[in-house]
C-alpha positions in Angstrom: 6.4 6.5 -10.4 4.9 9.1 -7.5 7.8 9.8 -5.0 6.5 11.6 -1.6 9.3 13.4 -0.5 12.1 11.0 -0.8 15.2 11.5 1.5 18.8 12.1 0.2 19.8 8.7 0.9 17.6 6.9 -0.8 19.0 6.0 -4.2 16.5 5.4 -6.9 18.7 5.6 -9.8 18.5 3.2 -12.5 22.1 2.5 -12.5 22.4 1.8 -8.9 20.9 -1.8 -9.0 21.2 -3.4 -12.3 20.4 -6.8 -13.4 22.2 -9.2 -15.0 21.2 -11.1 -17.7 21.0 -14.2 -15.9 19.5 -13.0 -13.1 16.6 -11.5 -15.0 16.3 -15.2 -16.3 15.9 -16.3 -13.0 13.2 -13.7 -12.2 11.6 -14.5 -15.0 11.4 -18.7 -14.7 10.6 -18.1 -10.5 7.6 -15.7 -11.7 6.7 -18.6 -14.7 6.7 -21.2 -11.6 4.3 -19.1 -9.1 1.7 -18.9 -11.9 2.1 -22.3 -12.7 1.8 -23.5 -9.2 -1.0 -21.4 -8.5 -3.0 -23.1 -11.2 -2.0 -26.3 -10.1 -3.3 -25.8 -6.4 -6.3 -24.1 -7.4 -7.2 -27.0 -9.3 -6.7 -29.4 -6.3 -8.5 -27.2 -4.4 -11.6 -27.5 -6.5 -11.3 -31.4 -6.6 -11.0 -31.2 -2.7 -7.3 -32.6 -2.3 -6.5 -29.5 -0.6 -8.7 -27.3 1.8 -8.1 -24.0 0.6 -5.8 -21.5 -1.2 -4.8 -18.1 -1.7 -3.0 -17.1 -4.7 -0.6 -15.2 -6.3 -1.6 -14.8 -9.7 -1.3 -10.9 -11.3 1.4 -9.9 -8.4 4.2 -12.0 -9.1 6.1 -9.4 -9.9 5.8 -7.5 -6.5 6.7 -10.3 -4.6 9.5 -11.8 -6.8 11.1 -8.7 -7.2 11.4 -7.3 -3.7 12.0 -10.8 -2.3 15.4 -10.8 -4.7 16.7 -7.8 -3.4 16.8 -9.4 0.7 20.0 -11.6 1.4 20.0 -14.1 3.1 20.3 -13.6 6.8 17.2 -11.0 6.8 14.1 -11.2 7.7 10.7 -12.0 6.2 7.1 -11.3 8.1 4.6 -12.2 5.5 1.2 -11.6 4.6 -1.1 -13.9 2.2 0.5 -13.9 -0.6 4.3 -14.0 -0.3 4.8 -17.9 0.9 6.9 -17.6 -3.0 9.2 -15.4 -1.1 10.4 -18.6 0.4 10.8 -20.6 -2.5 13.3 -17.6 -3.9 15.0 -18.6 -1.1 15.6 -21.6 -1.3 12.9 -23.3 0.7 12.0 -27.1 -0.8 9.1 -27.2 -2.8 7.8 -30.7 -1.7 8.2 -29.4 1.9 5.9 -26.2 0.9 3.7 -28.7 -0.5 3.5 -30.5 2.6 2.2 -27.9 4.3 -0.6 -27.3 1.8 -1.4 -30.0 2.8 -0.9 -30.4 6.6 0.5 -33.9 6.5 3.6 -34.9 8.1 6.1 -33.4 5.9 4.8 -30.1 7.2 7.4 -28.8 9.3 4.8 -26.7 11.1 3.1 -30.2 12.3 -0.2 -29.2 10.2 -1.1 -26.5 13.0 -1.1 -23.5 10.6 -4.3 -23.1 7.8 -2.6 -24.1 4.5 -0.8 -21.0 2.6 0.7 -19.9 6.3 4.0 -21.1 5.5 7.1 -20.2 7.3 10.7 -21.7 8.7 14.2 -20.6 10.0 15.6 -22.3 7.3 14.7 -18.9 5.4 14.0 -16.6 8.1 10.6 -16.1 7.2 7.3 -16.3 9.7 3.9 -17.3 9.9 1.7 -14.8 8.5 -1.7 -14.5 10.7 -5.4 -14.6 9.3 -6.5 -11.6 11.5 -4.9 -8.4 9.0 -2.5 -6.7 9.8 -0.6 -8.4 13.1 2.2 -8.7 11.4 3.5 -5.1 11.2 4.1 -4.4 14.8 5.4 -8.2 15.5 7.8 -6.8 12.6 8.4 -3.3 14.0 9.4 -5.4 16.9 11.6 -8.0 15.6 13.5 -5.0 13.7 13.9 -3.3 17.5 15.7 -5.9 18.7 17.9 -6.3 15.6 19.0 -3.2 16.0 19.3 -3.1 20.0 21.3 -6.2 19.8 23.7 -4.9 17.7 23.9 -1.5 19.5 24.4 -4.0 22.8 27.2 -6.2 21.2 29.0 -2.5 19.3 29.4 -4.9 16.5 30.3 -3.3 13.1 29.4 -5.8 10.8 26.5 -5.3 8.4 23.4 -6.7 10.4 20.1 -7.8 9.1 17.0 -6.1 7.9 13.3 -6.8 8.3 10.5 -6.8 5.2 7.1 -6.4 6.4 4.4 -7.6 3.8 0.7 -6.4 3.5 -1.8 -5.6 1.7 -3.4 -2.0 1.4 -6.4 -2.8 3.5 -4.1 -3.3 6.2 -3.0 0.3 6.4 -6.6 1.3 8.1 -6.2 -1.7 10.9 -4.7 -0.1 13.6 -1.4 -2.4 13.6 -0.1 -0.7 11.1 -0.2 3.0 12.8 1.5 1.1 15.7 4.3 -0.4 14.1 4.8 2.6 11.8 5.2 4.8 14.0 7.5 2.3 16.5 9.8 2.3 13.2 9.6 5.8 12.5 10.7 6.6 16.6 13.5 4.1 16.7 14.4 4.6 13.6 14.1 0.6 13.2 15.9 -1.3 10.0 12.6 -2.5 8.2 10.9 -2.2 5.2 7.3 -2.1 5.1 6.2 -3.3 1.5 2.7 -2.7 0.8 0.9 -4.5 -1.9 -1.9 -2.2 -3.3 -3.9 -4.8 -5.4 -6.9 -2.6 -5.7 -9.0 -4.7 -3.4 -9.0 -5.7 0.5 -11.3 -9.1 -0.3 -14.5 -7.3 -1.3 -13.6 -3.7 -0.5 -12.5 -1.5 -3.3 -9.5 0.7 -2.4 -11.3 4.1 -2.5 -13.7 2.4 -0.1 -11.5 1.9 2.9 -9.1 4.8 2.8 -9.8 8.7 1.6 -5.7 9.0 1.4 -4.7 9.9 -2.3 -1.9 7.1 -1.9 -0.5 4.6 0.3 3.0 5.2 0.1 2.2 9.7 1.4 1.5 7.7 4.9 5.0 7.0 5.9 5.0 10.9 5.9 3.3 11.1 9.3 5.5 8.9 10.9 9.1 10.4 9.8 10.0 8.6 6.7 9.7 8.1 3.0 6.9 6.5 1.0 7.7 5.6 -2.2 5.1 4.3 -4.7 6.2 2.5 -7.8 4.5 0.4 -10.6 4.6 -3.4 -8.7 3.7 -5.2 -12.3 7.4 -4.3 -13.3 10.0 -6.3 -11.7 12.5 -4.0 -13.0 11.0 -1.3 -11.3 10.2 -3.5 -8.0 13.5 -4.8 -7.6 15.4 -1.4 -7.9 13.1 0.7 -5.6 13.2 -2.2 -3.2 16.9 -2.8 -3.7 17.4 1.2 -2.4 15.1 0.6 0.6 16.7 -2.0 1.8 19.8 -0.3 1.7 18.5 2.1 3.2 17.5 -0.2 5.9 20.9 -1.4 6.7 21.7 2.2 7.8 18.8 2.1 10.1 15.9 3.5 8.2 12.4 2.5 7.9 10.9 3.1 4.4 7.3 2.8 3.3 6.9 1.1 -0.5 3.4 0.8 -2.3 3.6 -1.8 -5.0 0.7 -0.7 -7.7 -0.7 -4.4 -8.6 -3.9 -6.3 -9.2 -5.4 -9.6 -8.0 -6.7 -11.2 -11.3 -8.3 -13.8 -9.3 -10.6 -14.6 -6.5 -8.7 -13.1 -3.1 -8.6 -17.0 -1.7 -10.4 -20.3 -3.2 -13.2 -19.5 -0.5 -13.9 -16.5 -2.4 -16.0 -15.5 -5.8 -15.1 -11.6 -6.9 -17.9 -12.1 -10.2 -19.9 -10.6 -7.1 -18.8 -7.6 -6.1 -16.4 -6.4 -8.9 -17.0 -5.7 -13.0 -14.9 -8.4 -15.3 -13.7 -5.4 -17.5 -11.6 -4.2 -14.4 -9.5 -7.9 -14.4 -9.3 -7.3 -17.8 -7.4 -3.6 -18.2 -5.3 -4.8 -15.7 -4.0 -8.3 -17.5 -3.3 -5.9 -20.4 -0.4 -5.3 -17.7 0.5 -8.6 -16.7 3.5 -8.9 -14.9 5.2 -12.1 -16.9 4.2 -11.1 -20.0 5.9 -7.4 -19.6 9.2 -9.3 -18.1 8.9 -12.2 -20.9 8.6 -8.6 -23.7 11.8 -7.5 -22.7 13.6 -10.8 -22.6 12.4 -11.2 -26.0 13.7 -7.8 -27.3 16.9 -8.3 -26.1 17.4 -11.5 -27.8 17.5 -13.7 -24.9 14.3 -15.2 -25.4 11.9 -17.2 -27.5 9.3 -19.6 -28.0 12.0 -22.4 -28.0 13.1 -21.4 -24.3 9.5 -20.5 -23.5 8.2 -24.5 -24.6 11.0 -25.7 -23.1 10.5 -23.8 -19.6 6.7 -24.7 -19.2 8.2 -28.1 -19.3 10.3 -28.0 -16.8 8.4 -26.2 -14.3 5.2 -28.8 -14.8 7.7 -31.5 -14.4 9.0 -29.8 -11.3 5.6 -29.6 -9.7 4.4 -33.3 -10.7 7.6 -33.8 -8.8 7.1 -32.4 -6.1 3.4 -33.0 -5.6 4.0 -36.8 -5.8 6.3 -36.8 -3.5 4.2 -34.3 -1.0 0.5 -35.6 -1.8 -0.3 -39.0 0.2 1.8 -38.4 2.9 -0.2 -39.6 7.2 -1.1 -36.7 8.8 1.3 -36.3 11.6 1.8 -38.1 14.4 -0.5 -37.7 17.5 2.3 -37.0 19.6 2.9 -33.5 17.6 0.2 -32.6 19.8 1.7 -32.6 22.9 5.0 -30.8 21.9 6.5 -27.4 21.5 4.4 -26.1 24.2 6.6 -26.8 27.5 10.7 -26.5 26.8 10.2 -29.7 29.2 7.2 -31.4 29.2 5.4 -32.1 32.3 4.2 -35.5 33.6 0.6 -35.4 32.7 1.4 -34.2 29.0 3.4 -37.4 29.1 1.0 -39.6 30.2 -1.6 -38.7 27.9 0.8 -38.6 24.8 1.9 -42.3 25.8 -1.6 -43.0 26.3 -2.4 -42.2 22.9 0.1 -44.0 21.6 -1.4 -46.8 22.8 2.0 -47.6 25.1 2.5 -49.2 28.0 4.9 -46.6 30.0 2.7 -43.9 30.9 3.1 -41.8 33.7 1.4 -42.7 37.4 
């Protein structure tokens, strides 16, 4: 692990932030379910029950990892491949189904491109399509956090923001402004880089000349801290400190070193732009298989408990997807709300006009 000139309060110690048993379990079967899922939906996608997809697969451990170290009440502004941040969480699976599938058990009314999940429920946002926009809307959200605490002098321990992107995001502009904001303000946000060696069809040397990621915190005032994101271990302990970190106020930059195995969405074929032998160093490093190594060397896991997961977690999704799969689309009338906080007489005359009523509006 590279460390650019890490602050005093920033604990990295292996100590600090140590697992339990169970909770490595828990790690490990949440991981076991992304890949699963990812399969699963990637398979619908290519039998066109679903439009299109973006997974997961080869950085479970980046997201699964930093995602456990959040509580609760904080704050989660995504990019592509963190909608498993919500099911950590606690969001429903059939309800992150639903909005796979746009139908009207999506709570976002099928207005989002599938994979754009988000609700309150979990605190967590819509990520955008455009790279990037999510950084300063984050540096923003993290402002006001911390202005409306220093507005109410309340002492209480007060909620963070985790900013997700990839590393081709760090040459979009976006990402120099909220940086900096953060570094200025001194704003209570982590900014959680996933470096998966390739922005779509762009190699990482081919869109920045910086050695690493994490050195470009050091322009704005604060620490970058790069770490290996195919351990969970590792992830959940550096990200563990940052957050910390962030709860007294301080931004932090962390670069997660991890590899897409796959295509960068189902609209996407990486046979043509990037050698196979790449994909295949990296899966020597594959996130569940190192976490499922040292569950197995400390006893607490076999082939038994292995059989017996894969079980459950295919159950769990046949589950779900039944009861998500087949749903209407949503109502018409999801088109004419959330737009006005009262909505004004000729929205209501057409809404009642396409339902077909008879009490529309003249």
């Amino acid at each position: 692990m590279t460390i650019e000139a890490p602050p005093s309060d920033l604990d990295l110690s292996g100590e600090a932030y140590a697992l339990a048993s169970e909770e490595i379990l828990f790690l490990y079967e949440m991981m076991t379910l992304v890949r699963r899922l990812d399969e699963r939906m990637l398979g619908l996608q290519r039998q066109g029950r679903i439009g299109f997809y973006g997974a997961c697969t080869g950085q479970e451990a980046a997201v699964i990892g930093s995602a456990f170290a959040l509580k609760k009440k904080d704050w989660v502004f995504p990019g592509l491949r963190e909608g498993a941040a919500m099911l950590l969480r606690g969001f429903p699976l059939s309800l992150y189904l639903c909005q796979i599938f746009g139908n009207e058990g999506d709570l976002l009314k099928g207005r989002q491109m599938p994979c754009h999940y988000s609700d309150r429920s979990v605190n967590q946002v819509s990520w955008g399509s455009c790279v990037g926009t999510q950084i300063p809307q984050a540096a923003g959200a993290a402002w006001g956090m911390k202005f409306g605490k220093e507005l109410s002098h309340e002492s209480r321990e007060s909620p963070i923001v985790m900013c997700y992107f990839g590393e081709g995001a760090t040459s979009e502009a976006d990402f120099h402004v909220g940086a900096n904001f953060a570094g200025v303000f001194n704003l209570p946000v982590v900014f959680f880089c996933q470096n998966n060696q390739w922005s779509i069809s762009v190699s990482r040397d081919r869109q920045t000349a910086s050695p690493t990621i994490a050195q470009k915190a050091l322009a704005y005032g604060f620490p970058g801290v790069q770490m290996d994101g195919n351990d969970i271990f590792e992830v959940y302990r550096v990200t563990r400190a940052a957050v910390e970190r962030a709860r007294r106020g301080n931004p932090t930059l962390l670069e997660a070193l991890t590899y897409r195995m796959g295509a960068h969405t189902s609209s996407d074929d990486p046979r043509l732009y990037r050698d196979p032998q790449e994909a295949e160093e990296w899966a020597k490093r594959d996130p569940i298989s190192m976490c499922r190594k040292r569950l197995e060397s400390q006893g607490i896991w076999s082939q038994k408990e292995q059989d017996s997961l894969e079980t459950r977690i295919s159950d769990q999704i046949s589950r779900a997807l039944r009861k998500a799969e087949g749903r209407p689309s949503p109502p018409g009338k999801t088109l004419f709300q959330d737009v006005f906080a009262e909505m004004p007489w000729h929205l209501r005359e057409q809404m009642a006009l396409l339902e077909g009523t008879d009490n529309a509006c003249v």
